[in-house]
C-alpha positions in Angstrom: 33.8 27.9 -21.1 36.0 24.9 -20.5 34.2 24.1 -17.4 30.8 24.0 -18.9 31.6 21.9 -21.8 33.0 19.2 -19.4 30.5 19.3 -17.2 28.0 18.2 -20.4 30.6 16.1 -21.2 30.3 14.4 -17.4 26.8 14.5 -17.6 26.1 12.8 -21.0 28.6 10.1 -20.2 26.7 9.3 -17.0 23.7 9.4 -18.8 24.6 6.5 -21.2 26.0 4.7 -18.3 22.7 4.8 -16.3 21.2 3.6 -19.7 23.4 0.5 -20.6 23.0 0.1 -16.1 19.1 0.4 -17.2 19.1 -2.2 -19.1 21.1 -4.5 -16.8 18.8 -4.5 -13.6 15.9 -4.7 -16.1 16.9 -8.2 -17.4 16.0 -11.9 -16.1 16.2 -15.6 -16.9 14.2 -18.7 -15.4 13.6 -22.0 -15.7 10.3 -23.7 -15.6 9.5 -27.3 -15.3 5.9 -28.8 -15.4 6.7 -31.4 -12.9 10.3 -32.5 -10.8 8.7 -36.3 -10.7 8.2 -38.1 -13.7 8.1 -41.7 -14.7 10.7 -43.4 -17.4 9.0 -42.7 -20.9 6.7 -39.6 -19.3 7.8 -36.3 -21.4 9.1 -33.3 -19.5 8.3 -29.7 -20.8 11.1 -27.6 -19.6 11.1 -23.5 -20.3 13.6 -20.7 -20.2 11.9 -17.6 -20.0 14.3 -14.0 -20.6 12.6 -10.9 -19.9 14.2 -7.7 -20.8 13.6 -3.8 -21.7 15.8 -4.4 -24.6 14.1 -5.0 -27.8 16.1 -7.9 -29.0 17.7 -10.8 -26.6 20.3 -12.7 -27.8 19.6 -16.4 -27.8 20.4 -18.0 -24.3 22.9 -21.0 -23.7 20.9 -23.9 -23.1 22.5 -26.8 -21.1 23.3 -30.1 -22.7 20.4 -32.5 -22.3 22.9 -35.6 -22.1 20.4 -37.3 -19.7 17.5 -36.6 -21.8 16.2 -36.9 -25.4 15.0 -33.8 -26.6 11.6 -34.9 -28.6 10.2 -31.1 -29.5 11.9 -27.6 -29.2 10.0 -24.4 -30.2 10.4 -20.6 -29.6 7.8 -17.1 -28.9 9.0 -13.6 -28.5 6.3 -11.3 -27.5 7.0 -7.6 -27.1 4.7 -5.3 -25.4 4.3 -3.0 -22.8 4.0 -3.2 -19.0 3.7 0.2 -16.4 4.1 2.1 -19.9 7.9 0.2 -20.8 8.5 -1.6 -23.6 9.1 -5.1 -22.4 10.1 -8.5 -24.1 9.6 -11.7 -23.3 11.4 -15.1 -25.2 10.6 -18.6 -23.9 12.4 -21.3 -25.7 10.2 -24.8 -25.0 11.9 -28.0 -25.3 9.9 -31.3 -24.7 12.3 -34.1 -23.7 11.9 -37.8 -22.6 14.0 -38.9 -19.9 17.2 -41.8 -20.8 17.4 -43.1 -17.7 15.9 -43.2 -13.7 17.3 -41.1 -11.0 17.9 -38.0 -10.0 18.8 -35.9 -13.2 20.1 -32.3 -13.0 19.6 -29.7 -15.3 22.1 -27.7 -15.1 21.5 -23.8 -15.5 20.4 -21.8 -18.8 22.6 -18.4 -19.4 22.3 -15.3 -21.6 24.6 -12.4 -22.2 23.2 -8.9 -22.8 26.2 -6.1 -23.3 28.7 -8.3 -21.7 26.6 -8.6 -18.8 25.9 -12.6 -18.1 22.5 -13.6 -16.3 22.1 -17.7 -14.8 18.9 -19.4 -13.9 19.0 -21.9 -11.5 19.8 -25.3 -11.9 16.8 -28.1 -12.0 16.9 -31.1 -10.1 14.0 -33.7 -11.5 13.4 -37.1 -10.1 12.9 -40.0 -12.6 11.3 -43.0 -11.5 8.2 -45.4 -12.0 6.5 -44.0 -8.5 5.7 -40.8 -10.2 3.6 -42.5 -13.3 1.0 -42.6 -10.9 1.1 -38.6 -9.9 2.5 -37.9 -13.6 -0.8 -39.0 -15.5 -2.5 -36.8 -16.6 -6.4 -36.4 -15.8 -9.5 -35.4 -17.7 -10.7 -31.6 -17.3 -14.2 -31.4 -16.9 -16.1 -31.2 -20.6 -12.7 -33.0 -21.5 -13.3 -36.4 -23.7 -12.1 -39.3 -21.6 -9.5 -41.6 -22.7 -10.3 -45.1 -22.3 -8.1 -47.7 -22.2 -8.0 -50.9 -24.5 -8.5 -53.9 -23.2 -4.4 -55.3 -21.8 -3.4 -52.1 -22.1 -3.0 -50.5 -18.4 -2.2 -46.7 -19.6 -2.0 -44.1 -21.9 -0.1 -44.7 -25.4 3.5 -43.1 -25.1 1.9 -40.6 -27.5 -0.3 -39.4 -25.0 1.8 -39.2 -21.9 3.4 -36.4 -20.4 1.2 -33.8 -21.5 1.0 -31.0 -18.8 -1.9 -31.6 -16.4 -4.1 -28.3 -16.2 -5.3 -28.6 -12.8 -1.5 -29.6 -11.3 1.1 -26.1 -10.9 3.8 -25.6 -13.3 7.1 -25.3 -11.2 9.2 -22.6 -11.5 12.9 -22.5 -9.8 
């Protein structure tokens, strides 16, 4: 009788260890960029993206933007399902506006789930006025064009850095 009830006892506590394991290998964090080359006062969306099988993910730590102004921030969480799991999926958007030309590093964004820490990679972005002519931002097709006023040689700081369509997004 002894025997039996610590066997259950072995197997239930291997059981909840496979689970908290479970929800360990099913967790991950990245970074996105819309562009590594952008010009001086060209905005830069950047993206962490946490994908778990937990229902609720902690907020991640975000790295100081001490070379950057951060100009918008927003958040989604989308739960659903995927191959019959329940899956969710936070992004946390920042838009920020470079403070200086260089190379800028941005150093990795982290999240602990059950004392279990996961690191995105760290983002290395090039700021300099060579990129304004890759960073701007073309018309789509059926897009209205923007025209330009006469002195004025580009788009109103309002209107740059807006993610171009047609160009990849960047993920590291």
């Amino acid at each position: 009788m002894m025997k039996k009830a610590l066997l259950i006892f072995a197997v239930m506590l291997t059981g909840l260890a496979l689970s908290r394991g479970y929800a360990f290998a099913n967790t991950s964090i990245r970074t996105e960029v819309d562009k590594t080359c952008v010009a001086p006062k060209e905005l830069l969306t950047y993206k962490v993206v946490i994908e778990s099988t937990r229902r609720s993910i902690p907020a991640p730590h975000i790295p100081k933007f001490t070379s950057f102004k951060i100009v918008s921030q927003g958040q989604a969480t989308n739960i659903f399902r995927h191959a019959g799991k329940l899956k969710t999926r936070a992004e946390y958007i920042f838009m920020l506006l470079p403070k200086k030309t260089g190379r800028i590093r941005i150093y990795p964004a982290r999240v602990t789930i059950e004392e279990k820490s996961f690191t995105s990679a760290p983002l290395d972005i090039e700021v300099t006025h060579a990129c304004s002519s890759q960073g701007k931002r073309k018309a789509s097709p059926g897009s209205p064009q923007l025209k330009e006023a006469p002195g004025q040689e580009e788009a109103p700081e309002s209107l740059q850095g807006a993610p171009d369509p047609d160009q990849p997004q960047y993920v590291l």
